[in-house]
N, C-alpha and C positions, 0 to 999 in steps of 0.2 A: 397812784397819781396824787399829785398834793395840791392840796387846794392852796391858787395862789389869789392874791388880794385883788388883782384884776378879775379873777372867773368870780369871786366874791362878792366883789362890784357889780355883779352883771344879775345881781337878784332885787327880787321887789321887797319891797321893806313891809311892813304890818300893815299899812293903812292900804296900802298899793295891791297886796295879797287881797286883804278883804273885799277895794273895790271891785277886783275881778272876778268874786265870787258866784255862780252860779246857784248853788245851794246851800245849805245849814244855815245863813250871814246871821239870820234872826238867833235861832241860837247860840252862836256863838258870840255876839254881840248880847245876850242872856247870860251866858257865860263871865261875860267880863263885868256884867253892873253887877251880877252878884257875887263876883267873886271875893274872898276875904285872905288875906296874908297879915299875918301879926309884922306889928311894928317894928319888934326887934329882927328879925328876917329882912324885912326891906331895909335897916339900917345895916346891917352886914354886907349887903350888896350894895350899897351908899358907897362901903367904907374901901371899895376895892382898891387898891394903888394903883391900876391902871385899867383903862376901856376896853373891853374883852367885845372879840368878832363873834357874834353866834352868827351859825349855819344853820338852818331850817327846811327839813324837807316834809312837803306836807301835798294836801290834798283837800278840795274841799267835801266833799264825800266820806271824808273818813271822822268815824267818832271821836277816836283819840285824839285827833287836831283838834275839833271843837274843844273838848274837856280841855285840851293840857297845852295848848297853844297861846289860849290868853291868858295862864299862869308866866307864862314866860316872857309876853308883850307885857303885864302890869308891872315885871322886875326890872324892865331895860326901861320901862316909863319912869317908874317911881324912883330908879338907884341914878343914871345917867349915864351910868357904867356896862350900859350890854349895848353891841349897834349890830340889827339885826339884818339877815336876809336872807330871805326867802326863796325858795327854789321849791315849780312844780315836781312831785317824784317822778310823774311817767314821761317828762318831758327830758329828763336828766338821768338815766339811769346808769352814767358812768360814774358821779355822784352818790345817786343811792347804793350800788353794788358794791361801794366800800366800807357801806357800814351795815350790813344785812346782818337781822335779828337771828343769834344761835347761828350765822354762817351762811342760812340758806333763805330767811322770808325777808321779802321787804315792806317792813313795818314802818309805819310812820304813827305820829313826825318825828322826825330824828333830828336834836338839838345837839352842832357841834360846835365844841366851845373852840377859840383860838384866842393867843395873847396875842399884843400889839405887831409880833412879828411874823405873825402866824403859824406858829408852831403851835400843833395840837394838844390845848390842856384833857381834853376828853368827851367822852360824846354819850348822848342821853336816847334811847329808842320807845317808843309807844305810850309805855305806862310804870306805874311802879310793878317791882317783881310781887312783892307779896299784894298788890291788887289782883294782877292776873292770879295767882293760883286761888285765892277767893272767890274770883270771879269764875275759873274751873272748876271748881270743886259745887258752886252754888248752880252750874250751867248740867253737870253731870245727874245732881239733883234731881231736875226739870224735866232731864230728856228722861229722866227715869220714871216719871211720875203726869208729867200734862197728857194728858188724852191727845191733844191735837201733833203729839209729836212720836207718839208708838207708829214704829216702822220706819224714822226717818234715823240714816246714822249720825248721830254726831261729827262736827265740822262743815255737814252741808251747807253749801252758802247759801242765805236766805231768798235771792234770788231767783232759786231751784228749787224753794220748797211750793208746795200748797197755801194759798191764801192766809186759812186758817192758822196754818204752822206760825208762816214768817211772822202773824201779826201777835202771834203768843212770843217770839225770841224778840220781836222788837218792847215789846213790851218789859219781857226781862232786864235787856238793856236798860230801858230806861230806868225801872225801880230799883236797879241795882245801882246807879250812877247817884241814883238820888237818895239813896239811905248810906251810899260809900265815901260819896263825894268831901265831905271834910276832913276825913279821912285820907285819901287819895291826894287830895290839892296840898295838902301838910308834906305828902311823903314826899312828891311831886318839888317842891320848895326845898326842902332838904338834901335831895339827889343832887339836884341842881346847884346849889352851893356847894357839897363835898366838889363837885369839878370846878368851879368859880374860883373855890378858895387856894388851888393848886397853884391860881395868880399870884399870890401872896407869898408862895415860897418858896419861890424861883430867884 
């Protein structure tokens, strides 16, 4: 199915996403004062020849939207050149099922670019590739070594674990986000223009 500029129309924009939010707002709103993108980044996305449609599927419960979602609201702020919206995943999933992580998860957020006529220049899922295998490789670490997680298998979702457990894997999260993070928002900027810049060669 192709997304047409009508069903595209029919999403919430950034500020609209946010006011509906029931949880993360603060961090993610954390997210965006601290966020940093070099100046020449945001002048590349300045320089676009034409307004590029991004599609956004997201969630307010999901990490990745926090992280990598207002990397992407400060590019379409700062350039003039991204017009964004939004679409909940579980509300759309004729949407999401087109663009599932590896074929089979549905990962969010999933940023998908279209030019002026909407034809798909390409589409961005969760996080960068080399975060995630850092992020497995640092998580396999854990499960092999914290006390509070001998006996639980890896992938369990935190919701199913033991107190104990979940508040040791949230905790990962976090110091991983936050010793990764300049890191990640760089790789994040980068992705995201290799598909942006496909505008320019059309």
């Amino acid at each position: 199915m192709t997304v047409t500029r009508e069903r595209f129309e029919q999403g919430m924009t950034l500020e609209a996403f946010k006011a509906q939010m029931t949880r993360n707002r603060e961090r993610f709103e954390e997210n965006e004062r601290t966020l940093e993108i070099a100046p020449a980044d945001l002048q590349k996305f300045k320089q676009l020849p034409q307004t590029l449609h991004v599609l956004v599927l997201a969630e307010d419960w999901c990490g990745d939207v926090i992280n990598n979602l207002p990397i992407l609201g400060r590019l379409a702020e700062a350039s003039g050149k991204l017009n964004l919206r939004i679409f909940l995943r579980d509300q759309n999933l004729d949407l999401m099922d087109q663009y599932l992580n590896e074929g089979q998860y549905r990962s969010i957020p999933v940023f998908v670019f279209f030019d002026e006529d909407f034809r798909e220049l390409g589409h961005w899922i969760e996080r960068p590739a080399s975060i995630t295998a850092k992020q497995r490789e640092a998580l396999a670490e854990l499960y092999a070594t914290a006390p509070e997680l001998q006996g639980i298998a890896p992938g369990t979702s935190p919701g199913q674990m033991p107190e104990a457990a979940r508040n040791r894997i949230m905790r990962f999260y976090s110091e991983f986000r936050a010793a990764h993070r300049a890191e990640s928002d760089a790789q994040v900027v980068r992705e995201l223009w290799e598909i942006a810049a496909k505008a320019a060669q059309r």
